[in-house]
C-alpha positions as CSV (number, residue, x, y, z in Angstrom):
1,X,-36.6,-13.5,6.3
2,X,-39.8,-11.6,8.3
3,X,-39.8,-8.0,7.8
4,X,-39.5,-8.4,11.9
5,X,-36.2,-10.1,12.0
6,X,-35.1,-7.1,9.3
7,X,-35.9,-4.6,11.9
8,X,-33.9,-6.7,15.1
9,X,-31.0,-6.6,12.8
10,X,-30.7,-3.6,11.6
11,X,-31.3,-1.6,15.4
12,X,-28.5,-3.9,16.5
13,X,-26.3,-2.7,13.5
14,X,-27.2,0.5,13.8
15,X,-26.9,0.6,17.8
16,X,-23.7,-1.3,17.7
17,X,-22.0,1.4,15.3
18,X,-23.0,4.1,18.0
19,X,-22.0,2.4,20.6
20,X,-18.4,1.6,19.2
21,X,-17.5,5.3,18.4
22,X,-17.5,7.0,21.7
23,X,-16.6,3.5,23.3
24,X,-13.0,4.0,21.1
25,X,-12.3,7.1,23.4
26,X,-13.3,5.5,26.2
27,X,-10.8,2.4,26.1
28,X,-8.2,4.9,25.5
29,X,-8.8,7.1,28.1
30,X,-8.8,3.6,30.3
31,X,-12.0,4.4,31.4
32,X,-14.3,1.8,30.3
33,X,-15.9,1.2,33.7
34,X,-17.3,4.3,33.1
35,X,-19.5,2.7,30.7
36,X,-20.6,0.6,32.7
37,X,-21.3,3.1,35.5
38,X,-23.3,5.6,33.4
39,X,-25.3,2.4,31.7
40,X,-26.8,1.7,35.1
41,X,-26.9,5.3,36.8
42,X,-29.4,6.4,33.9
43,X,-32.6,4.9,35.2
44,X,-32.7,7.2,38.0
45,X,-32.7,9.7,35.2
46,X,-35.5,8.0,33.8
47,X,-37.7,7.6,36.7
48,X,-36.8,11.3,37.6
49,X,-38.1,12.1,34.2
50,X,-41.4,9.7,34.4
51,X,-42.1,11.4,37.4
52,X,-42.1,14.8,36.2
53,X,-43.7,14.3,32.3
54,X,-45.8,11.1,33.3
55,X,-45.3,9.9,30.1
56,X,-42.9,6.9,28.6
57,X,-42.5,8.6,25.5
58,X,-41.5,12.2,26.7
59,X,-37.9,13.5,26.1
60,X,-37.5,14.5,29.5
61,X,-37.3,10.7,30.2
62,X,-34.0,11.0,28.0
63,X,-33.4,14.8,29.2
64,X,-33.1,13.4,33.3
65,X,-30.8,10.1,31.6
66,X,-28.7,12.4,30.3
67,X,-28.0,15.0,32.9
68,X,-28.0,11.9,35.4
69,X,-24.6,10.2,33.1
70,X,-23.0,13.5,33.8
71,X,-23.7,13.5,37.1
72,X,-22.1,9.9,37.5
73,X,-19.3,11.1,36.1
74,X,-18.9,14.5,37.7
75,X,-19.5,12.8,41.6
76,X,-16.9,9.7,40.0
77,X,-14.0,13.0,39.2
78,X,-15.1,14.5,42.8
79,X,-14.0,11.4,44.2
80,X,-11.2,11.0,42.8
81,X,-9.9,14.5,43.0
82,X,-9.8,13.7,46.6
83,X,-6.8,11.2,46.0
84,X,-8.4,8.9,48.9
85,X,-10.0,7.0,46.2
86,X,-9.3,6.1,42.7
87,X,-11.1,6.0,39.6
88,X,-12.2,1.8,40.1
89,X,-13.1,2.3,43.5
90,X,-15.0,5.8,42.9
91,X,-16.9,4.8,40.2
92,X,-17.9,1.3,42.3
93,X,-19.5,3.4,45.0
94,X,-21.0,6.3,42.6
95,X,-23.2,4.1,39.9
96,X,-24.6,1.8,42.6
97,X,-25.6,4.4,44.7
98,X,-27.9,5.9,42.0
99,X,-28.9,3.0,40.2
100,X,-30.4,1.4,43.7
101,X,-32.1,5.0,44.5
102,X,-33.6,4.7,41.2
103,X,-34.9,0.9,41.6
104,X,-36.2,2.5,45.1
105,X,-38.1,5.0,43.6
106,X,-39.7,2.4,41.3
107,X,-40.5,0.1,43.6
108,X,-41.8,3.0,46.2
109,X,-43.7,4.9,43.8
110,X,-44.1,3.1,40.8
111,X,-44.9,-0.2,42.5
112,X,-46.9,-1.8,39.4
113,X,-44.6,-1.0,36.9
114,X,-42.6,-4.6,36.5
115,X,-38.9,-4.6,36.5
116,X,-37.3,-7.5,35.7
117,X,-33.6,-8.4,34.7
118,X,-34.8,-8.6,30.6
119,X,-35.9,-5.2,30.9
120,X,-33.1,-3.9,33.1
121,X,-30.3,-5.5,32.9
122,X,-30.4,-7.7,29.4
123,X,-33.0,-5.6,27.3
124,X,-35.2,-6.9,25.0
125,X,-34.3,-6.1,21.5
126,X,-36.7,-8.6,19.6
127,X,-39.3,-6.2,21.1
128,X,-38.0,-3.1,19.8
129,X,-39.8,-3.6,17.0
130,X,-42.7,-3.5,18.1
131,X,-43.2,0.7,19.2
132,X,-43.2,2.3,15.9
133,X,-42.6,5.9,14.4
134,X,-45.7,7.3,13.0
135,X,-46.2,10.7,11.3
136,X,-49.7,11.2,9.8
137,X,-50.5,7.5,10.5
138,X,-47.5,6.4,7.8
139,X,-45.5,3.9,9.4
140,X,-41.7,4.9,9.4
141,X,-40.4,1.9,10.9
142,X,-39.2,1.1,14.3
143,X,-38.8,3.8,17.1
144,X,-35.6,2.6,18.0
145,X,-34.0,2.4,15.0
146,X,-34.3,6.1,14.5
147,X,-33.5,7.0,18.4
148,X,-30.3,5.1,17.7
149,X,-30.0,6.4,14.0
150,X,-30.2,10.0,14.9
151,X,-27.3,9.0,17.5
152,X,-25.0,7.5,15.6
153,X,-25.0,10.5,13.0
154,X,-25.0,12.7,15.7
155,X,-21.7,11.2,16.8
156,X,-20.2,10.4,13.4
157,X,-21.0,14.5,13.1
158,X,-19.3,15.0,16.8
159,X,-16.1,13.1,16.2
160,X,-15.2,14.8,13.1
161,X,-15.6,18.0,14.1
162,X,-13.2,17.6,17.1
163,X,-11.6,14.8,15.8
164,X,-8.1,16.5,16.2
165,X,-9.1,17.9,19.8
166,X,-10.4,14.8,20.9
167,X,-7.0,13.1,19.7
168,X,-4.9,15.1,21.5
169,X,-6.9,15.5,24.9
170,X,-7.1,11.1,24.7
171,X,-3.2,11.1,24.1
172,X,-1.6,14.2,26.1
173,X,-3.8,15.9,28.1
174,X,-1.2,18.5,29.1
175,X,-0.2,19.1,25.2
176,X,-4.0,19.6,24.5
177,X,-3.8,22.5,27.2
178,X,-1.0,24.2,26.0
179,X,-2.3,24.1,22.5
180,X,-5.1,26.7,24.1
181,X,-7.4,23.6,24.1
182,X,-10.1,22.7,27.0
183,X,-9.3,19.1,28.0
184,X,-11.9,19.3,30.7
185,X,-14.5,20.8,28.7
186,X,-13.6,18.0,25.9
187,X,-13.9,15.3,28.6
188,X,-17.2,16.4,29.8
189,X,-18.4,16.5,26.0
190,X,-17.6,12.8,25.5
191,X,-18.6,11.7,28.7
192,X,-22.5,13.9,27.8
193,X,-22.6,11.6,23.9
194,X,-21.5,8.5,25.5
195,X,-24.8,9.3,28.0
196,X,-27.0,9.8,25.3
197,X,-25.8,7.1,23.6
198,X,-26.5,4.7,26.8
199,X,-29.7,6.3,26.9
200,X,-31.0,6.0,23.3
201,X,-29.8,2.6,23.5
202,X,-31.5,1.6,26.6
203,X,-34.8,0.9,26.1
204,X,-33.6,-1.7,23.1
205,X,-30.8,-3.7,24.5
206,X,-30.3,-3.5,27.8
207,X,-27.6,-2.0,30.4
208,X,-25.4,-5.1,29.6
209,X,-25.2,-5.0,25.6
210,X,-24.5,-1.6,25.9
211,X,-21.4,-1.9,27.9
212,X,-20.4,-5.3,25.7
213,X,-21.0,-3.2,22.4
214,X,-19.6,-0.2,23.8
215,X,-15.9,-1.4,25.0
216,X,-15.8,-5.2,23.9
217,X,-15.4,-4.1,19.8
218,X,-13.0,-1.1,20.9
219,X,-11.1,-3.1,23.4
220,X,-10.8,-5.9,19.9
221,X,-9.8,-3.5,17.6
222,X,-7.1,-2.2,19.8
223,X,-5.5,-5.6,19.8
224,X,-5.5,-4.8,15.8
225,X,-4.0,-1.6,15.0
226,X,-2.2,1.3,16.3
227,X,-3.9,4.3,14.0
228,X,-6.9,6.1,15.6
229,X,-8.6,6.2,12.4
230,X,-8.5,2.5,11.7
231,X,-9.3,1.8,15.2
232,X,-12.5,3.6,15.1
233,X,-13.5,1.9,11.6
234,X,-12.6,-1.7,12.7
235,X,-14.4,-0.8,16.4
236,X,-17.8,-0.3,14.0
237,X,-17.1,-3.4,12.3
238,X,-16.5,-5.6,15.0
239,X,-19.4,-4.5,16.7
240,X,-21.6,-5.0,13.5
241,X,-20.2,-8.5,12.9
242,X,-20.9,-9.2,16.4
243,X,-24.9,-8.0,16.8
244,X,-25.1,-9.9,13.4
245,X,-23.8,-13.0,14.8
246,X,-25.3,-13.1,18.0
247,X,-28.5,-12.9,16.4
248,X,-28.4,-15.6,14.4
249,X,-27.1,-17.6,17.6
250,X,-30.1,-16.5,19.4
251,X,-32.6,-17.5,16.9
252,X,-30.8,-20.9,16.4
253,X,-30.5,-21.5,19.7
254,X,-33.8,-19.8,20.7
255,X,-32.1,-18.0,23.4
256,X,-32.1,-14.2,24.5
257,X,-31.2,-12.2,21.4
258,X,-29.3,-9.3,23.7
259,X,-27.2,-12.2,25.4
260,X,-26.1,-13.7,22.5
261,X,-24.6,-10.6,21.4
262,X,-23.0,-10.1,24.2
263,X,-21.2,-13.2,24.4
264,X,-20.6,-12.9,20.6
265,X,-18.5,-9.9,21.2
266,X,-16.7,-11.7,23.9
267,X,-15.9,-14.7,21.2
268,X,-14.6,-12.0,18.8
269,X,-12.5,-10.3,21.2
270,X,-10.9,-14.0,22.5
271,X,-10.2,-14.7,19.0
272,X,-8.4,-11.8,18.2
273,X,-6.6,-11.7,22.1
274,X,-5.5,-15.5,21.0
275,X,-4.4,-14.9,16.9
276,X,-3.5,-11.4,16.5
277,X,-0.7,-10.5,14.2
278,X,1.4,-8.6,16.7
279,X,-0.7,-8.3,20.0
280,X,-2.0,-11.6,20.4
281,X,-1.4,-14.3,22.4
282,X,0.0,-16.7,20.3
283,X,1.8,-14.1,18.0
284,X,3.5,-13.1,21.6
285,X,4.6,-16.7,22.3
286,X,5.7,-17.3,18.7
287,X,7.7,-14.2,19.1
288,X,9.6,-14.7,22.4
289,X,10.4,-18.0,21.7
290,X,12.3,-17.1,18.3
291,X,14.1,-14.5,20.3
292,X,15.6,-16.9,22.5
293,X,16.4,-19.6,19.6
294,X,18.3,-15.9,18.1
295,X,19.8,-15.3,21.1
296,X,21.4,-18.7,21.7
297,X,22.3,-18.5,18.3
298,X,24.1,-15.4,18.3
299,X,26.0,-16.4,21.9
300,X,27.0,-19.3,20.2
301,X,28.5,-17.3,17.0
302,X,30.4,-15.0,19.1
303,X,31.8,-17.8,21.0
304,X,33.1,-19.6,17.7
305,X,34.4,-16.2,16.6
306,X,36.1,-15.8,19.6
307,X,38.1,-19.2,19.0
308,X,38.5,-18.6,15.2
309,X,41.7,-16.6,16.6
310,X,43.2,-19.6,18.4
311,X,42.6,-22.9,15.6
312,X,44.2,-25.2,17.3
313,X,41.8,-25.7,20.3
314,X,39.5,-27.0,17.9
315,X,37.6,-29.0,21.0
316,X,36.1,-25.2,21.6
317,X,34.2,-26.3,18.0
318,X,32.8,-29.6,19.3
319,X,28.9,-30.0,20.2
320,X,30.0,-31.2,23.7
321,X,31.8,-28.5,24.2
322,X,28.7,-26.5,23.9
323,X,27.4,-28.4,27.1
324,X,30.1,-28.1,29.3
325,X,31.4,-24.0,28.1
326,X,27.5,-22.7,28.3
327,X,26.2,-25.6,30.6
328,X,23.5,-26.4,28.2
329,X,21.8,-29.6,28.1
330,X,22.7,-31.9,25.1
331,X,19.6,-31.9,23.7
332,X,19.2,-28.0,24.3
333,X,22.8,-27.4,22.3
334,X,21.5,-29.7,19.4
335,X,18.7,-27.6,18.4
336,X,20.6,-24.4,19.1
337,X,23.2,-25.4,16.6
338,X,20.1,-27.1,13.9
339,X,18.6,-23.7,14.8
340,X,21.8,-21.6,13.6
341,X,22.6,-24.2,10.5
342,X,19.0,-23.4,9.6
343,X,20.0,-19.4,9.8
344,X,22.8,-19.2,7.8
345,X,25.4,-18.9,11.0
346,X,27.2,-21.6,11.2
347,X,28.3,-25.4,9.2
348,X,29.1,-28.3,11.0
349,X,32.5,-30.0,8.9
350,X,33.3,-33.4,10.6
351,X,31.6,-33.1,13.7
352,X,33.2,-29.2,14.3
353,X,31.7,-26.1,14.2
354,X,32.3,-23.6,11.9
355,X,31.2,-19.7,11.0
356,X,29.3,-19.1,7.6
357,X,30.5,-15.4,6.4
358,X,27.0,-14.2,7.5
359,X,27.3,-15.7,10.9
360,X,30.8,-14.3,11.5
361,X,29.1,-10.9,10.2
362,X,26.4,-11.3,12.9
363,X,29.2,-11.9,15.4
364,X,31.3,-9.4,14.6
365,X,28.5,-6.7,14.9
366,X,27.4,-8.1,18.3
367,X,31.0,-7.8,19.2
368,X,31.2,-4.2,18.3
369,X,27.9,-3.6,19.7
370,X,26.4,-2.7,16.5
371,X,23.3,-5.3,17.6
């Protein structure tokens, strides 16, 4: 493996773990168009920024980003403070709004520079590489990687600190205040590090990888778990799986690396959405269907308990019976009673039902409403 290939892999590992952490807060919060909104709205900060320093690689290029994410998200709570809008529909009409101004601006003033969709919209991450750190002409790797490095301890650094306030203000925004905490100022502090995190990660990947590794690995994880804690770690790890694997897709395939993990944290995220323990799909199906196999089960204990009081109408304890008292079809009532001889709840003695001492428990309770 190229010392190149080294470097793709370990910006996208390093860019997907910053991406994930604030991108946890933001799935929770249920704002994860906001992403989305702030990813495109930077390059007017950019521009802004080129215009004043008149240089690619001066920080008020990220300075004018930054202060331009807020912005998106200060105009998107204007809006919606109004109550004529909500928070969809306000942040559709905010982030277009700037992101066109700022494609105007290039294209007014700036009418050589080239933008394209890879640049834009898709990034170019196999380039990254290629704009290196230098002090004293040593060669300290890739610029990138310690843009996004310095982020992602910046925000490990962030979210333990006010791990317990950001908690809170995520969960119960009125408990937060009463607590003598700032919800608003808290909000406008995630909303500024998820900017800088959009704007360190760019130049690399892209507006669209930033959203996919910002909310797709959070969104996954929260299929997984209920606990903050392990959501945040799993969010990380998804999102590392996920650059890892979309780059050896790419370079397999030979298509766009950025792409490819894009659509790779789409695949993880079906995956989990399908096989989940608990939340997923098929988890979901597996689950309602057994509660109305239990269900028929149970109606069909209380009913024999209800007839174990009269013995003689022992035709209330044939299978056809079943049909005609519950209008069930035959082939329904055969698998509810296999399902409840499975169970434990009932025997069948010469074509008659009968109660098993565990099924005539279960009965009793559900009489009693004890179930």
């Amino acid at each position: 493996m190229s010392q190149a290939q080294l470097d793709i892999q370990f910006i996208a590992i390093v860019t997907a773990a910053a991406c994930a952490l604030p991108g946890v807060f933001l799935v929770l919060r249920r704002m994860s168009l906001m992403s989305d909104a702030i990813s495109h709205s930077i390059l007017l900060g950019i521009v802004v920024g080129f215009f004043i320093a008149k240089d690619l690689s001066s920080p008020w290029l990220v300075a004018g980003a930054t202060v331009t994410g807020v912005l998106t998200v200060s105009f998107t709570e204007i809006l919606v403070r109004t109550r004529l809008l909500k928070e969809d529909a306000s942040i559709g009409i905010v982030f277009p709004i700037l992101f066109s101004i700022g494609v105007i601006l290039i294209a007014r003033a700036a009418g050589n520079i080239h933008l394209d969709t890879d640049s834009v919209i898709l990034g170019e991450i196999a380039l990254a590489p290629l704009s290196r750190f230098k002090i004293a002409g040593n060669d300290l790797g890739p610029k990138s990687l310690w843009v996004m490095g310095g982020i992602l301890i910046m925000s490990i650094a962030l979210i333990s600190i006010f791990y317990k306030e950001l908690k809170i203000a995520t969960f119960d925004n009125a408990l937060a205040a009463s607590l003598g905490f700032v919800p608003g100022l808290i909000h406008y502090g995630l909303m500024t590090l998820v900017s800088v995190t959009c704007v360190g990660a760019f130049d690399a990947v892209g507006s669209i990888l930033v959203v996919a590794l910002m909310i797709a690995p959070p969104a996954t994880a929260y299929l997984l778990t209920d606990k903050l804690n392990w959501m945040i770690i799993l969010s990380v790890l998804i999102g590392i799986l996920s650059a890892i694997a979309g780059y050896w897709v790419a370079a397999v395939l030979d298509l766009s690396i950025a792409g490819c993990m894009a659509t790779m944290t789409g695949v993880f995220f079906t995956l989990v959405f399908l096989f989940a323990p608990h939340r997923g799909i098929v988890a979901i199906a597996r689950r309602q269907t057994h509660q109305k196999w239990d269900f028929a089960s149970r109606l069909l204990s209380v009913h024999l308990l209800q007839h174990e009081l009269t013995p003689e109408d022992t035709y209330e304890r044939e299978l056809r019976q079943l049909e005609e008292h519950f209008m069930w079809e035959r082939t329904w009532a055969e698998k509810v009673v296999k399902y409840a001889i499975r169970h434990d709840l009932i025997v069948k003695k010469d074509g008659l039902l009968y109660l098993s001492d565990y099924g005539r428990r279960i009965a009793t309770d559900a009489v009693e409403g004890r179930l």
